[in-house]
BAPA-229038 format. One record per residue (C-alpha): residue number from 1; residue in one letter; chain; x negated, y, z. Coordinates in nm, 3 decimals. Layout:
<atoms>
   k r c      xx      yy      zz
 NUM A A       X       Y       Z
...
</atoms>
This chain:
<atoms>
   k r c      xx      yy      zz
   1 X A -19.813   3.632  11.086
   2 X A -19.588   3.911  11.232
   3 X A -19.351   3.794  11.511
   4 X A -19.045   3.751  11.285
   5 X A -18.791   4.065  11.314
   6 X A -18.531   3.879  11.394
   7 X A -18.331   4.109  11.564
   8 X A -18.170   4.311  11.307
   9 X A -17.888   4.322  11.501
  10 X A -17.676   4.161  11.227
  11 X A -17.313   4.062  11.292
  12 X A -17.299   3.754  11.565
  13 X A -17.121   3.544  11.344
  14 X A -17.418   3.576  11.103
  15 X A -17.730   3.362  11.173
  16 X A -18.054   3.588  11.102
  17 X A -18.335   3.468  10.906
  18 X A -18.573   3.743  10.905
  19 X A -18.910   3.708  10.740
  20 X A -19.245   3.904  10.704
  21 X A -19.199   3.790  10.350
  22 X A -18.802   3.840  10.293
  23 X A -18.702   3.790   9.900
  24 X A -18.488   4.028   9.761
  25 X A -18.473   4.289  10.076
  26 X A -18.511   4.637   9.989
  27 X A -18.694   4.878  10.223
  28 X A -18.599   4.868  10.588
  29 X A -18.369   4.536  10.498
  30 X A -18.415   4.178  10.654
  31 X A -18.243   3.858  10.484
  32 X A -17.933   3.690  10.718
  33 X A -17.763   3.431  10.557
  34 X A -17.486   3.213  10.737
  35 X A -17.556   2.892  10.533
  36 X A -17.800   2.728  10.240
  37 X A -17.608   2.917   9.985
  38 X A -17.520   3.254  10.137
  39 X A -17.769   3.543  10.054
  40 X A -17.731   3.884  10.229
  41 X A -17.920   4.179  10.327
  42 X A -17.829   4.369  10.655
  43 X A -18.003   4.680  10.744
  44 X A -18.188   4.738  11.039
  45 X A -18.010   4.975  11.266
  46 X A -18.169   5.343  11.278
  47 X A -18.258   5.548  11.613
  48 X A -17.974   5.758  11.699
  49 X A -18.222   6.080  11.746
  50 X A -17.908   6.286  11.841
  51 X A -17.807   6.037  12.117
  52 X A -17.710   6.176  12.466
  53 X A -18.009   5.938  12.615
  54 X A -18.253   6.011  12.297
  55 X A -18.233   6.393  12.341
  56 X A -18.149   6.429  12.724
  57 X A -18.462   6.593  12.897
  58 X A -18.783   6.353  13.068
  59 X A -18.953   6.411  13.369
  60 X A -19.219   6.101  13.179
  61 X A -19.436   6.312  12.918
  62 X A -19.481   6.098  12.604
  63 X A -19.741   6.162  12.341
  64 X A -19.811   6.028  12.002
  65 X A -19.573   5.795  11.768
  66 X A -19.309   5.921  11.546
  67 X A -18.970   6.142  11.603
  68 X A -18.776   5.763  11.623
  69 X A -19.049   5.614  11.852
  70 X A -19.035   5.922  12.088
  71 X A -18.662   5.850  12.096
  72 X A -18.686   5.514  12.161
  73 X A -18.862   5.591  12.462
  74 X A -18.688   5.883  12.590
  75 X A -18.351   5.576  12.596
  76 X A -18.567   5.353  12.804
  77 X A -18.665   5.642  13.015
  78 X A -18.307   5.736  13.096
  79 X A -18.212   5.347  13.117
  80 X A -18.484   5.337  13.414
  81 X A -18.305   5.594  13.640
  82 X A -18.592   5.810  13.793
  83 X A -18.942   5.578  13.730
  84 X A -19.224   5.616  13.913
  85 X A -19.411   5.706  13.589
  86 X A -19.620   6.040  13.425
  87 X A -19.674   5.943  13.107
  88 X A -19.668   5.723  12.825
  89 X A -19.869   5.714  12.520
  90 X A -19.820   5.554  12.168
  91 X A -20.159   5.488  11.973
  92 X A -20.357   5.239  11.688
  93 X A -20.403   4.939  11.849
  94 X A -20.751   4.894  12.018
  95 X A -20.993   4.661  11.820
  96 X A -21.003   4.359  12.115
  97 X A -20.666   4.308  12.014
  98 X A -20.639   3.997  11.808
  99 X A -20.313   3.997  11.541
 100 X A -20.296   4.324  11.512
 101 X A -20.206   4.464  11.150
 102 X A -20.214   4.809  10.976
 103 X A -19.919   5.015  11.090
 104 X A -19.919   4.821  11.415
 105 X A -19.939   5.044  11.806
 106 X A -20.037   5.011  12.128
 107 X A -19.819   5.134  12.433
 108 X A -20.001   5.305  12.761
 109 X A -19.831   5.341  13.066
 110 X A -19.956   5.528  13.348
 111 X A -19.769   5.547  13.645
 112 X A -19.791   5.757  13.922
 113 X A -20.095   5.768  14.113
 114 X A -20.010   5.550  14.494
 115 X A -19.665   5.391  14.395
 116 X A -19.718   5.030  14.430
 117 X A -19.590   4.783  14.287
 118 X A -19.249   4.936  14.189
 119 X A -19.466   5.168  13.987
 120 X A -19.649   4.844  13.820
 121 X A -19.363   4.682  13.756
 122 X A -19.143   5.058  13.592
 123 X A -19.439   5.109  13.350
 124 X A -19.459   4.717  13.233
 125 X A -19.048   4.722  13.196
 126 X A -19.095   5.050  13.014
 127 X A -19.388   4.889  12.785
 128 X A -19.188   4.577  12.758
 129 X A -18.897   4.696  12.618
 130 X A -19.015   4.965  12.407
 131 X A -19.191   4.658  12.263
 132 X A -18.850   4.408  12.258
 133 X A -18.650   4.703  12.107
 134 X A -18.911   4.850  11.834
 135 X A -18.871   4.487  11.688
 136 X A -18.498   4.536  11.743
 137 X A -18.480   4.844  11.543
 138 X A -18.764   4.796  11.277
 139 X A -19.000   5.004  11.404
 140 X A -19.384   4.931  11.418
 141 X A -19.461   4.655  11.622
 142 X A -19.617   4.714  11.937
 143 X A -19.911   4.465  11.943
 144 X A -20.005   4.543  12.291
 145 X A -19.915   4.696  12.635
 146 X A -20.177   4.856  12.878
 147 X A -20.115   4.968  13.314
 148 X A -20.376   5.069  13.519
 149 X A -20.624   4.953  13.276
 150 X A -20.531   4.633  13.260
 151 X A -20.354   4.532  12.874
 152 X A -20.143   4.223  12.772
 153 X A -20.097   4.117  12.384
 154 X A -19.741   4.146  12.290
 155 X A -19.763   3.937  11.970
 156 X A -19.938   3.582  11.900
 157 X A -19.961   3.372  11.620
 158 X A -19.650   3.164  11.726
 159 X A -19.276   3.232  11.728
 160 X A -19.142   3.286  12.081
 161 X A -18.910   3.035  12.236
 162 X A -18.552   3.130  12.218
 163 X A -18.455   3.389  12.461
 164 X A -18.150   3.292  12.674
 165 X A -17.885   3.490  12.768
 166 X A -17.909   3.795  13.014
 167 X A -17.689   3.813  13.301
 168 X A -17.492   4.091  13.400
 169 X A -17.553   4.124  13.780
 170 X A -17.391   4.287  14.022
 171 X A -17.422   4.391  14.384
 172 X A -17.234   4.145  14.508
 173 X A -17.456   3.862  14.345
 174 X A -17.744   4.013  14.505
 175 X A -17.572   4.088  14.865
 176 X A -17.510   3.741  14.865
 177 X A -17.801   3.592  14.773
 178 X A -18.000   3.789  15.038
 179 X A -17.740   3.680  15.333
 180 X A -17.746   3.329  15.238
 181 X A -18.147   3.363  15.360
 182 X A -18.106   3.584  15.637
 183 X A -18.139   3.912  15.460
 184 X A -17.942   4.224  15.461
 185 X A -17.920   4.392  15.135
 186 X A -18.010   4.756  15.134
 187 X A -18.028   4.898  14.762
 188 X A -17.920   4.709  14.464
 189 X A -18.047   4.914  14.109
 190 X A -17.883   4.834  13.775
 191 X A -18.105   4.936  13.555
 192 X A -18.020   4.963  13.157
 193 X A -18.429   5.021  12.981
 194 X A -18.270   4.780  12.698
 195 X A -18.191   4.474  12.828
 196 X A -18.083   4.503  13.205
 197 X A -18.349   4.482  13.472
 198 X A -18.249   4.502  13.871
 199 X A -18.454   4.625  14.152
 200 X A -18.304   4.463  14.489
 201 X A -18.449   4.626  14.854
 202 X A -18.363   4.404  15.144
 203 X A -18.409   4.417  15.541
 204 X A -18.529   4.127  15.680
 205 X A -18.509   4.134  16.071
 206 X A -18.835   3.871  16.177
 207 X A -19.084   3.942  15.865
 208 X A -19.339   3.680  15.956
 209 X A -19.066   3.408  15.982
 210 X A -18.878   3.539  15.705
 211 X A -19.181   3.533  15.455
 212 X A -19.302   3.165  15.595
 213 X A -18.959   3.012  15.558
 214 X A -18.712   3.225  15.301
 215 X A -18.996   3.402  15.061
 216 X A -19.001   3.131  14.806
 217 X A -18.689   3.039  14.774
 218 X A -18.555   3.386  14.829
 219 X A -18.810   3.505  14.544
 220 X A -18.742   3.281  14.306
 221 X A -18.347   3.367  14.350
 222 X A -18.402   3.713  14.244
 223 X A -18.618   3.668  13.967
 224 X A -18.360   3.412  13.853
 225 X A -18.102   3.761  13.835
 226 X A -18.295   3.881  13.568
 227 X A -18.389   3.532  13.348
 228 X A -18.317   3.628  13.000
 229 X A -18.335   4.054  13.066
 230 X A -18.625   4.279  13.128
 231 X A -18.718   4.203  13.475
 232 X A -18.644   4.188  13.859
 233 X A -18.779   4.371  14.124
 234 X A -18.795   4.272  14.510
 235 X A -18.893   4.483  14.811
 236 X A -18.857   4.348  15.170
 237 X A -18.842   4.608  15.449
 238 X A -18.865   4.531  15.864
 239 X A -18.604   4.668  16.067
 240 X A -18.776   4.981  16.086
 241 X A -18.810   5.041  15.678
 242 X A -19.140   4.985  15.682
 243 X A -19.300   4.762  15.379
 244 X A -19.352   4.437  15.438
 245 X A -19.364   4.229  15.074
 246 X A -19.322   4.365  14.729
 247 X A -19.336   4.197  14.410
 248 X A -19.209   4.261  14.058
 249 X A -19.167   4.049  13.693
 250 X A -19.158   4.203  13.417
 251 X A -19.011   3.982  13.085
 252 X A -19.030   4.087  12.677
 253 X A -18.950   3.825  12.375
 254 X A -19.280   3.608  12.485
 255 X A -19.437   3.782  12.751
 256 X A -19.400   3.780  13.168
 257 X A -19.609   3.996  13.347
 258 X A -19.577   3.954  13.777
 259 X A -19.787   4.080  14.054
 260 X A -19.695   4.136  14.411
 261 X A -19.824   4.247  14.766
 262 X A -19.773   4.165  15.113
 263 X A -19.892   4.363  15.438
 264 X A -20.170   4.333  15.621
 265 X A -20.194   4.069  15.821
 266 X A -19.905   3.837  15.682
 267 X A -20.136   3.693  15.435
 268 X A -20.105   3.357  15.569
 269 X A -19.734   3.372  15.487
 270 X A -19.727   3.501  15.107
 271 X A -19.659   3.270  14.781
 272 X A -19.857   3.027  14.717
 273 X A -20.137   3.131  14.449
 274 X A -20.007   3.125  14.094
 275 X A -20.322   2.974  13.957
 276 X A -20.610   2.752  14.131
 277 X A -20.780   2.987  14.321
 278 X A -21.167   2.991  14.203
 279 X A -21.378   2.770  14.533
 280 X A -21.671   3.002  14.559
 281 X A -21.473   3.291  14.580
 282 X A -21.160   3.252  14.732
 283 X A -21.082   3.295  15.128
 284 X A -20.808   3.106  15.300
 285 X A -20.566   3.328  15.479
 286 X A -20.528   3.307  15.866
 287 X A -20.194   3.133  15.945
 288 X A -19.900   3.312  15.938
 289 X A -19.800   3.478  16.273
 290 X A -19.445   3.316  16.246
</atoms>
């Protein structure tokens, strides 16, 4: 079954029960009711097509989808600040994709060619959200997101866990958090694709001892910014602004996408691997040069 649209965006006082099956709902209407005996429609709110973000110009070309979907996008655009993106494309779903139903798309992001991780992590908030808010606004569901050739499904057979609350935060949270593990804060982004997403740059003065004894905890701090909004970004710089570790998560209603990179050499003093590494094919790392 379709992931339920159960953000109408009805009043917060109302409890939604959205179904792929609603009885009684007119055209572009999802049942709420606030009790057993309480039976009301709510529409789903349109695309402002006239809005300042909707209409202002992109630097991010965008082909296929409809006048609304094209809007959509152009908002999350905007809400990124200047991504490190060239284009986006809406299309039919590709056949591997399991759950996918007539009238359902596909999102491509390409970003630009040698930016990184923060370009990973841009195009998968950017595919992310344009997947959270099409379900928002009624729009067809994105069944699937694609970067660098590499696609996630969007959708599964199963409801989503409840998605808590996103935190509004600021500057100060993330100044903070970086001096309470020896780090200097150097650029704090607010970022508004939908739900908010924050990209944090900080200066860490010994890199090797800084990854080996802050990275984890340090890590897990900033993703914790963003639980509940689109994603956190963290780059960590030596005194000289040079890249040392980058790493970005990406969140939607049911999906987390995360990569990372570390220089050369510091291997030994990265995260520990995400997954059991596969025996025959994994290489332990020299110790870290702490």
């Amino acid at each position: 079954m379709r992931r339920a649209l159960a953000a109408c965006l009805v009043a917060a006082a109302v409890a939604t029960a959205c179904s792929s099956n609603p009885s009684g709902a007119g055209p572009g209407e999802q049942p709420t009711s606030s009790g057993a005996d309480v039976d009301v429609t709510t529409p789903c709110r349109p695309v402002d097509l006239e809005s300042p973000a909707a209409s202002a110009p992109v630097d991010v070309e965008v082909v296929g989808g409809s006048p609304e979907q094209r809007a959509l996008l152009a908002e999350i655009l905007a809400g990124m600040g200047t991504p490190l993106l060239e284009r986006v494309v809406v299309r039919e779903p590709d056949p591997i994709w399991n759950y996918a139903e007539p009238g359902d798309v596909e999102v491509v992001v390409e970003d630009v060619k040698g930016s990184g991780v923060r370009g990973w992590w841009d195009a998968w908030v950017v595919a992310l959200s344009f997947g959270d808010r099409s379900e928002e606004l009624c729009l067809p569901r994105v069944v699937a997101g694609m970067v660098r050739g590499d696609g996630s499904l969007l959708v599964g057979p199963d409801e989503p866990p409840p998605r808590p609350p996103c935190r509004d935060a600021s500057e100060e949270d993330a100044s903070a958090l970086a001096a309470r593990h020896g780090a200097v804060l150097v650029r704090f982004e607010r970022l508004t694709p939908g739900m908010l997403a924050y990209a944090v740059t900080v200066a860490a003065p010994h890199p090797a001892g800084f990854l080996e004894a802050e990275l984890e905890r340090f890590s897990e701090g900033v993703w914790s910014l963003a639980t509940g909004c689109a994603g956190s970004y963290l780059e960590i710089l030596d005194d000289d602004g040079g890249l040392v570790w980058a790493g970005g998560i990406a969140h939607s209603n049911g999906t987390t996408m995360f990569t990372h990179r570390i220089r050369k050499g510091l291997e030994g003093c990265d995260l520990p691997p995400i997954s059991i590494p596969d025996p025959e094919t994994y290489v332990e790392p020299p110790p870290c040069p702490a």
